[in-house]
Each structure stands twice: as structure tokens, then as C-alpha cells.
N, C-alpha and C positions, 0 to 999 in steps of 0.2 A: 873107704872114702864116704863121706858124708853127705846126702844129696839135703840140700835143703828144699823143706816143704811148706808149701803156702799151706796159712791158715783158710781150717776149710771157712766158706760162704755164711757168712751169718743173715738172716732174716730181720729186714729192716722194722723196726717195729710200728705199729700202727698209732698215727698223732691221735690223739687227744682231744675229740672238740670241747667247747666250754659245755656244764651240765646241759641239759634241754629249761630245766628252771633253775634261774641261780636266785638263791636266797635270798636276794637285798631287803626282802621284805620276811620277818622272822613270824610265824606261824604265832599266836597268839593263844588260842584255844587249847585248852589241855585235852586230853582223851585222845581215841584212835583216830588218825590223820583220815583215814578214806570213813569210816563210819562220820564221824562229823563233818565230813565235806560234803557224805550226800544230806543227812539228818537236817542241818541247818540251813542250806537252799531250800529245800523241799519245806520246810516247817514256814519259812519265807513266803512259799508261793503260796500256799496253803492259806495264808492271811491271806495274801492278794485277791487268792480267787474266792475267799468270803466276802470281802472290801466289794469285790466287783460283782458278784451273785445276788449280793443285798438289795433287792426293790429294783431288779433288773428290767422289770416291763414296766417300769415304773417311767419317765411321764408314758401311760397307754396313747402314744399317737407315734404318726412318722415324722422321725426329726432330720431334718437337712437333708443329706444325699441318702440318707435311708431310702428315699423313695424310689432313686431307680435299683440298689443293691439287693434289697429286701427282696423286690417284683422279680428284677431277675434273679437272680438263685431259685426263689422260686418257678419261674418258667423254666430255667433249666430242668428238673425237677419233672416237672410235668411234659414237658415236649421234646427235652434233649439241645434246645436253642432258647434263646432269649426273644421271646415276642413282645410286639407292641400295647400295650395295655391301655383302656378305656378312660375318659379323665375323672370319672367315679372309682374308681379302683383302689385308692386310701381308703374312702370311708365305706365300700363294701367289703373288703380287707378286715377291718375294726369290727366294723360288724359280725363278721363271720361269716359273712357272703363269701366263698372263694370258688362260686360258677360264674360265667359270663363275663373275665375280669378281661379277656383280650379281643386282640381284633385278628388275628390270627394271620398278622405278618410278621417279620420278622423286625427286626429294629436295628441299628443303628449302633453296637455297642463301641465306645470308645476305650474300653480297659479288655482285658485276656478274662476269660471265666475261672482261672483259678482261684482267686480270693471269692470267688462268686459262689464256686462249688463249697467252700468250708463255712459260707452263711449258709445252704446249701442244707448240711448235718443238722445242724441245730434245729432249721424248722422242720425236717425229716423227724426229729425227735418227739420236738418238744409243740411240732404244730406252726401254723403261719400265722404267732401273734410277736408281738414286738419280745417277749421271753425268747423265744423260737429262733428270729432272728440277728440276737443282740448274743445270745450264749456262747457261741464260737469265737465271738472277738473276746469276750470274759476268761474262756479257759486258755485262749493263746496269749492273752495278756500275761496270766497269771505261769504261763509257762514261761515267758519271756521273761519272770524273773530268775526262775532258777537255772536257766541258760545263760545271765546273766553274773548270777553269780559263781556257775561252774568256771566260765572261762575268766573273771578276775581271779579264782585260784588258780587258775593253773598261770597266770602272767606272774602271780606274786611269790605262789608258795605257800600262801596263807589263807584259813579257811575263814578266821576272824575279817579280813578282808572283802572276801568274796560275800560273804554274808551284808556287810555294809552294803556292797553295791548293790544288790539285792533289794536291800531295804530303803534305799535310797531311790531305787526304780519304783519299787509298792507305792511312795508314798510321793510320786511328778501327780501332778494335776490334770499335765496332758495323756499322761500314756493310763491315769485312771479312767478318763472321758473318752478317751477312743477305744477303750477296755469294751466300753459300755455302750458302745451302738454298732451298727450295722455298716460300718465304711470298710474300703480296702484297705487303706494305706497300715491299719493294724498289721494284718496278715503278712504285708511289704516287711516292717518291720521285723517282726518273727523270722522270716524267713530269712534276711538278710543278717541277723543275730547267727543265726543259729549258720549258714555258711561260713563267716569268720571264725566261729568256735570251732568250726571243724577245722580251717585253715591252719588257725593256733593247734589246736592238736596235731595236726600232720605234722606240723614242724618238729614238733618232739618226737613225735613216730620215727619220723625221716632220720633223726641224727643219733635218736637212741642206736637203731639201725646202720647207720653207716660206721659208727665205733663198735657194733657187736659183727661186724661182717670182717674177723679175723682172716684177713687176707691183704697182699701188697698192695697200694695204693694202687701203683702203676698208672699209667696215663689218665685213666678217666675215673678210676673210684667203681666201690660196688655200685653195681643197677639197683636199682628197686623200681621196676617199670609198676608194679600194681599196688595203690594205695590206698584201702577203701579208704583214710578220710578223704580223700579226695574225692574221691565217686558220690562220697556222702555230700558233701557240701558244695558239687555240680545238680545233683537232685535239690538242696536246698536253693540255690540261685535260678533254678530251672522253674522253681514255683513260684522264686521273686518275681523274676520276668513273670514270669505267667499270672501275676496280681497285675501288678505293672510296671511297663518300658524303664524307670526310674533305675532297675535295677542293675540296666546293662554297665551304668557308671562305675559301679561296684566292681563286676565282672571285671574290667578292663583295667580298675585299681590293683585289687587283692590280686590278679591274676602278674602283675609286675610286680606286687611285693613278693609275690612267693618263687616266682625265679630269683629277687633279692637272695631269700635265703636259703634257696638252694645250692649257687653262686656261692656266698659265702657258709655254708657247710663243706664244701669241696673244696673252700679254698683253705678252711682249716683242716681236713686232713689230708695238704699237702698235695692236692693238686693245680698244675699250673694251666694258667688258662682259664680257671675255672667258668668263669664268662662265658665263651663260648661253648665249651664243652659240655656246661651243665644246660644249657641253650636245647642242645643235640639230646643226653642221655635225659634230663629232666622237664626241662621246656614242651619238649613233643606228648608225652606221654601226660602232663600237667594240660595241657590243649585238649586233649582226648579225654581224661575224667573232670575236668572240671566244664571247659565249653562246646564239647561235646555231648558230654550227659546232660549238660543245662539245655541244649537244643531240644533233643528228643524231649524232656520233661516239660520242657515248652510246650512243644507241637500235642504232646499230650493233653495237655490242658485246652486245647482247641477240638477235643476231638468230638462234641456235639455239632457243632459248626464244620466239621469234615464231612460227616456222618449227612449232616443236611445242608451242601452246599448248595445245592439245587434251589433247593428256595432264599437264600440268597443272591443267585445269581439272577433269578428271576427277578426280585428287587431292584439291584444294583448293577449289575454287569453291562444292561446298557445304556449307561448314563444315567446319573442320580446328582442333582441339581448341577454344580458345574463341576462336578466330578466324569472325566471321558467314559466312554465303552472301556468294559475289559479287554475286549480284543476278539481276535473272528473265529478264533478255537471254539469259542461255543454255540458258534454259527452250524457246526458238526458234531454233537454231544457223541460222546465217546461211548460204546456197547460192553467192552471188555471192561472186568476189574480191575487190572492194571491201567487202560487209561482212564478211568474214570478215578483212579488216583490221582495219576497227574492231573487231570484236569482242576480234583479240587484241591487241590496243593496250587495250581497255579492261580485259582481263583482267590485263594488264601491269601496270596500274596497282594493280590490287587486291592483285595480288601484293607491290608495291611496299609498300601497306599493310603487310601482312604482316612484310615483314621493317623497318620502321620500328618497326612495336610490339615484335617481336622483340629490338633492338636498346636501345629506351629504354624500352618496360612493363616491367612487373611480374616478367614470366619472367627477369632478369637482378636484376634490382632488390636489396642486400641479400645479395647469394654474393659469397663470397671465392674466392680461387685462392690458392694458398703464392707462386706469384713477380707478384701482381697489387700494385700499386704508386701512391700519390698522385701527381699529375700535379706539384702543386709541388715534388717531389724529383727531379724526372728531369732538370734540367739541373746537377744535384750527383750524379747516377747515385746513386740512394738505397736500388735493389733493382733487379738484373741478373737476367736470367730465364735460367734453367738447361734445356737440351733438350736435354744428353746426359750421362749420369755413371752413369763403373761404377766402384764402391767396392769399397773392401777387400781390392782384390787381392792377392795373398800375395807375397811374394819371388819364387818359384821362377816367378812369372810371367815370361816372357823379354823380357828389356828393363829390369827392375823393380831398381833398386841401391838399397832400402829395407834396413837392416838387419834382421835377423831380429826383432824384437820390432814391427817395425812393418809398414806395406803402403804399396802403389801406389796410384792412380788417376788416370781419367779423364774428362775432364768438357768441355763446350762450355758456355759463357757466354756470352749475349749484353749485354757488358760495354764501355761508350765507353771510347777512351783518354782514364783521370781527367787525366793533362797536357793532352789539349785540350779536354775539356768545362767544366773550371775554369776556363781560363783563357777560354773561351768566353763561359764566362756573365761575366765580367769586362766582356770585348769588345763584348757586348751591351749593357752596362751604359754602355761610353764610346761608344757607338754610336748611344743613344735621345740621350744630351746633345749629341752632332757634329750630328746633323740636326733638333737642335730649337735647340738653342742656334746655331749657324754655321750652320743651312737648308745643309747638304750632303747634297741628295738622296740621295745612292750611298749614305748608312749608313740612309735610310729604306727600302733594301731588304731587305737584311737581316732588321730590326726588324720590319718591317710581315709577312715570311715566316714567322718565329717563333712571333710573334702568331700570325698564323692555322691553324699548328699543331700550338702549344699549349693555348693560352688554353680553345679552344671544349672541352676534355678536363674543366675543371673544371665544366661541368655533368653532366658524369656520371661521376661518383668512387664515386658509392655503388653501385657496379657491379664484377665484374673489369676492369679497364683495365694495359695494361703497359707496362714504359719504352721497348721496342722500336717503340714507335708515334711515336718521336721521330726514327726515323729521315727521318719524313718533311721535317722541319727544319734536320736538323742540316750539311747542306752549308751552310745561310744562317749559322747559328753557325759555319761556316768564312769562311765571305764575311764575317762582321764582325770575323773574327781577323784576315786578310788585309787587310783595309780601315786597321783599329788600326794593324799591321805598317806600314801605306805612311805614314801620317802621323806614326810613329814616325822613321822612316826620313829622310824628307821629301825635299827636292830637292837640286840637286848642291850650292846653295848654305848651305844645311844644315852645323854645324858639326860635329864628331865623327865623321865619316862614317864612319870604317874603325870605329870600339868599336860603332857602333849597328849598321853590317852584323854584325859579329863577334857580335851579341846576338842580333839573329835568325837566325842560322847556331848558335846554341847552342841556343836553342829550339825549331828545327827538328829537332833532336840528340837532341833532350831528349824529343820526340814521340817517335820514333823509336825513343826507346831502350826509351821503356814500352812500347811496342807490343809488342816484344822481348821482353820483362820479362813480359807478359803471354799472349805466342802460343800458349804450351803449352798455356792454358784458354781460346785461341781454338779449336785447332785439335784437341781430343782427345788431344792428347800426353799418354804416357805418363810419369808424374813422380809424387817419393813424396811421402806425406801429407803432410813437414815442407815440402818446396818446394810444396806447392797451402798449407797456411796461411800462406805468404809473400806469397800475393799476395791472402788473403781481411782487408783492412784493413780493415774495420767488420763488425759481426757481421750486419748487413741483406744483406751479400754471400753470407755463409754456403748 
């Protein structure tokens, strides 16, 4: 007799997800794909940070908010906290006076010292003249290209691409003039760049990973609980916050796109539920390296102001204009090092208070500023903020080829290049419709970066606000120009190939050339009345 026997158990085979880069965008450059992908970013920034190195202390004085970033970095530096400074303090500064510049209380800061400690370096270096203090925004600039151009290759696949974006970022007007002084919102920048780059990389990380993890789907898919890009780019969010608040928008953005696709990695290899489940094995553990690590590298960057809450509290703690008492815990100053933790942890907090009401009560609430600005104008550059200009100079000024009935001057504007913030917001525009209409993730980067910082601006409008706070964005308005650019382009099989290269080889020209067209009122240059009304095209410029 014959027994019949079931066929033994086969092993279900592992789905498939789509590559981590899918081609749509065909690599252009000949030679070795990873050698030219570092070569050409880096050869990128490398102009940048000459572009920005060039006549760096150059105008020699304090421009705009250099004057409180400068001083403190500097008092961090010297005391460990930010003190109050003298109102001779510029021009003993210039001079080279740097005794008797404070009053030896503490001050008032309304930003986190992180962006504070990396002006910080520079005058450590190179000394407390405006060289000193203006160098660290120059080399973080000139790194924000090549992190700019890292992550367009890795959306696209192509290094000719990523290069564009690159070069397209070297030569914005805005991100060259805040290259070049002493503000935060650079460092914001950088640091918020450089978080999403790791984000994008995790993504590939994540799903190269979960197709090399040769084993049965089964209900929830391989774990991957530890992923340094994530740790990495919790450490980079952790120093945005710690420049400034601005960043938490980010945080709360990127942190629900990347359950988007972790969700959708599991739900391509065949797991059900993904939603939830990826919630549970991916959600938790994405909480803990990204805003988790971003906390600690917070509180980190406060840790002068730990160090010395005491003299803070002495300030502030009991009552500081109509700002309440702390509270009666320090009616009992605490002996142990453990409470004297808490205490300045709770003192931290209150502090915190403080400059949140500072920031969005009443004391802002209803003041104007001459170069303060609507948020809905600032991706049409609607009002460029001026922080250097001497008028009127005479002829006989040396350098000055004004006819005699007329004058010279010189000015800094912090002014986008209008050929790529127009065509920007364009980009943006065909950028919401590619990844909503086609679901092509890579333009919901972008979009989703913009958003978060922009949008959260129009709750408080009724306040000074300026367009230089767009700096924190406007690589992403490059990354959607560059994105356009690649599906413009398309792949080899693509028709017209040589007119559509030769178009963006003209618009890249054409970047270039305003930048050009406009550098004299980046850079301070000396030029007469008739050449600065050439380039003041709307009277909101003025």
C-alpha cells in the first residue's frame, strides 16, 4: 500500500521592497560613482568657503544682531554664562580693549547657547575681532553645501545632480550674507540640513536592512531597534533646538514622516497592520534616538547656565519686571549635589518660561521694525533686511566714479538670489503635485521642510519677524529646484537630451549671473547711487 505524503513545508520567500534609490534620475558624470560623489561636493564647498572667507572682517564693525551674538559667545568663553555688557562695549571691542567690557550680571538671553558656543570657536581661534566672530558661520556655510549636495544624490542617484544643488546653494545671496556674519539662524540651518540628511539615509539603511534580514516575515518583520542614523540626526536636531526653538517644528514634522516610512517599508514586505505595528517595533525606538537624543543634546548646550544657576536665580527667580517668583524651593537652597540638580533643572525651566512669554506675550506683541516683514512674502523676497549702509558719500571718496552732482554708497542686504527663490517657489509648487499626485516620496522632502519652516511664522506676524529666518529652509527650496531639474531632464531614454541639458546649463548661468549682478549689495562694495538703484527693483527693497 501506498501512503501518500505531503510535500514537505517550503519557506515563504522574502517580498521585495522597491531599491532604497530608484533611478528616475540617470547619474550623468562619467568615472567612479562614490569617488565623484565625494570629489565634486567637496570641490563645491571648497569655492563656497573661499566665496565666504574673502574680506571676512571686512565691513570692520558690528553689524545687526552681531552685537549681542558676538558679546555673548564671547562671555560664554570667559565666564561660562552670558553677561551683561557696558554700552561702550562695540567700540572698546574694535578697538581691542577686551577688559572692563561687562557689568558682571548675567543677562537676559532669549536663544539656547548652542549656536552661541560655535561663534564661540572662531573667536577662540582667531581672536575677538569681527574675522573671529564671523568664521564659524563661513565654514558652516560652506559645509551646508556639501551636505547639500550629499543628500540630492542620494534622492536622485546622480552626482551631476547633487553637484547642481550645491552650486545652486554657493551662489543664494541670502545663505552667502548669513555665511558671513555672526547670527544664529545660520547654524539653525546647518543643523536642521544635516538632521534630514541623516533621516534620508536611515531610510535606506532601514530597508536595505530589512530585505537583507533573510528570515519569515511573520507578523511584525525584522527589529532593527538601534540605528545610528538616527542617533545621528537626534544629535543634529538636538543642536537645532539648541541654536533655536524654531527647530522643534522640524522635530515633530520629520519625526511623522519617518513612521510614514517605516509603515510603508513593512507594509512592503508583507506585513499586515503595518500602521500599528511599525507604531510599536519602530515608532518607540525612533522616539528614543531621535527625541530623546535631541533632549539630552539640548540640555547640553545649556550646561553653562546649569553650572551657574545661582546667579541667575539671583536675578530672576524673584520676580523680574512682570515676570512671577520662581517658586519657594529656593526659599531652601538645596546642600547635596543631587538636589542642587534639581533645583537647577527646575530653575531652567522657569527660565524657559520666561523667555517663551518674551518671545510670544505681550512685550513683542504690536512693534514694528523698518526691515520686519509678512511671512507670506518671503518666498517672493518681499522685504530684504539691510545691516550695513553708509550713504551719501561724495565723489572725492577713493574708489567712488559718481559724477560730481551725485554720490557713492555702501550697503549689505540680506537679499535671496530673486532667479532662485522665484523659480523656487515654482518648484515647490510642482513638488506638492509630484508626491501627492505620483506618491514620489523624494519631493515630500522638500515640501514637508518648507512647511515646517515656514508655515509655524504665520502665527506670529503681529510681532517683528524677518525674511532672513528663511534661511532655515531654503536649502529644501533648493532640493525641490534640483529634484524639478532631474525630472525635467529625465533618463537617457528621454528625448531632446542635448536642449533640455543646454536649459539647465542656462539656468544655472542665469543663477550665477544675478548673484553677480547683485554681489556689490552682498558684499559692501563700493558702487554709485545710479548702479544701487539698478538693483533696488521694487520699492519694499528700498
Amino acid at each position: 500500500m501506498t501512503v501518500a505524503t505531503q510535500p514537505a513545508p517550503t519557506r515563504a520567500p522574502v517580498p521585495v521592497l522597491p531599491p532604497p534609490v530608484r533611478s528616475r534620475f540617470t547619474p550623468l558624470v562619467a568615472g567612479s560613482p562614490r569617488l565623484t560623489g565625494w570629489l565634486g561636493p567637496i570641490g563645491i564647498g571648497l569655492l563656497a568657503l573661499a566665496m565666504r572667507v574673502w574680506n571676512l572682517g571686512y565691513p570692520r564693525s558690528v553689524l545687526f544682531d552681531e552685537t549681542y551674538y558676538a558679546k555673548d559667545a564671547y562671555a560664554l568663553t570667559q565666564f561660562g554664562y552670558v553677561q551683561d555688557y557696558k554700552e561702550s562695549a562695540n567700540g572698546d571691542i574694535l578697538d581691542g580693549i577686551l577688559t572692563g567690557l561687562w557689568t558682571g550680571e548675567p543677562t537676559q538671553v532669549v536663544h539656547p547657547d548652542g549656536g552661541k558656543w560655535m561663534i564661540a570657536i572662531g573667536e577662540q581661534i582667531f581672536g575677538m575681532t569681527p574675522f573671529g566672530w564671523r568664521i564659524s558661520a563661513a565654514v558652516v556655510g560652506a559645509l551646508m553645501v556639501v551636505v547639500i549636495a550629499r543628500l540630492v544624490r542620494r534622492l536622485t542617484g546622480s552626482t551631476l545632480l547633487g553637484c547642481v544643488a550645491g552650486l545652486l546653494l554657493c551662489f543664494d545671496g541670502m545663505h552667502f550674507v548669513m555665511s558671513r556674519l555672526a547670527l544664529l539662524d545660520i547654524f539653525l540651518a546647518f543643523w536642521l540640513l544635516c538632521a534630514v540628511a541623516c533621516l534620508v539615509t536611515d531610510r535606506d539603511w532601514g530597508r536595505v536592512r530589512l530585505v537583507a534580514a533573510e528570515q519569515p516575515v511573520g507578523r511584525w518583520g525584522p527589529l532593527l531597534l538601534v540605528r545610528p542614523w538616527r542617533l545621528a540626526a537626534g544629535v543634529c536636531f538636538g543642536m537645532a533646538c539648541g541654536t533655536k526653538w524654531s527647530a522643534l517644528w522640524f522635530i515633530a514634522v520629520f519625526g511623522l514622516l519617518t513612521y510614514a516610512w517605516d509603515t510603508g517599508a513593512r507594509r512592503a514586505i508583507g506585513v499586515r497592520a503595518a500602521w500599528l505595528k511599525s507604531a510599536l517595533v519602530d515608532g518607540l525606538p525612533a522616539f528614543l534616538s531621535i527625541v530623546g537624543v535631541a533632549f539630552v543634546v539640548y540640555l547640553l548646550t545649556w550646561t553653562g547656565w546649569l553650572l551657574h544657576h545661582d546667579v541667575y536665580e539671583q536675578r530672576f527667580a524673584f520676580g523680574y519686571g512682570d515676570d512671577p517668583p520662581w517658586g519657594s524651593y529656593l526659599d531652601t537652597p538645596a546642600t547635596t549635589w543631587f538636589g542642587q540638580s534639581v533645583e537647577a533643572l527646575r530653575s531652567l525651566w522657569h527660565y524657559h518660561l520666561m523667555v517663551f512669554d518674551f518671545h510670544t506675550g505681550d512685550y513683542l506683541e504690536g512693534k514694528t521694525h523698518p526691515y520686519g516683514s509678512q511671512p507670506q512674502g518671503w518666498l517672493l523676497l518681499s522685504r530684504p533686511v539691510g545691516v550695513e549702509a553708509q550713504n551719501d558719500l561724495p565723489p572725492s571718496t577713493a574708489g567712488c566714479t559718481a559724477a560730481a552732482d551725485s554720490t557713492c554708497l555702501r550697503q549689505v542686504l540680506i537679499l535671496g538670489n530673486p532667479v532662485l527663490w522665484w523659480s523656487g517657489a515654482a518648484a515647490l509648487g510642482i513638488s506638492v503635485w509630484t508626491w501627492v499626485r505620483r506618491r514620489d516620496w523624494r519631493f515630500g522632502v522638500p515640501v514637508l521642510a518648507v512647511a515646517a519652516g515656514w508655515l509655524p511664522w504665520f502665527l506670529y506676524d503681529d510681532r517683528p519677524i524677518f525674511l532672513f529666518y528663511a534661511i532655515a529652509f531654503i536649502p529644501f527650496t533648493v532640493v525641490a529646484v534640483t529634484l524639478v531639474i532631474g525630472r525635467f531632464l529625465g533618463d537617457h531614454t528621454t528625448g531632446g537630451r542635448r536642449w533640455r541639458v543646454g536649459a539647465v546649463a542656462a539656468y544655472a548661468a542665469a543663477v550665477i549671473a544675478c548673484f553677480a549682478f547683485f554681489y556689490p549689495i552682498y558684499s559692501d562694495q563700493l558702487i554709485t547711487h545710479d548702479q544701487w538703484t539698478l538693483r533696488m527693483w521694487f520699492s519694499r527693497w528700498v
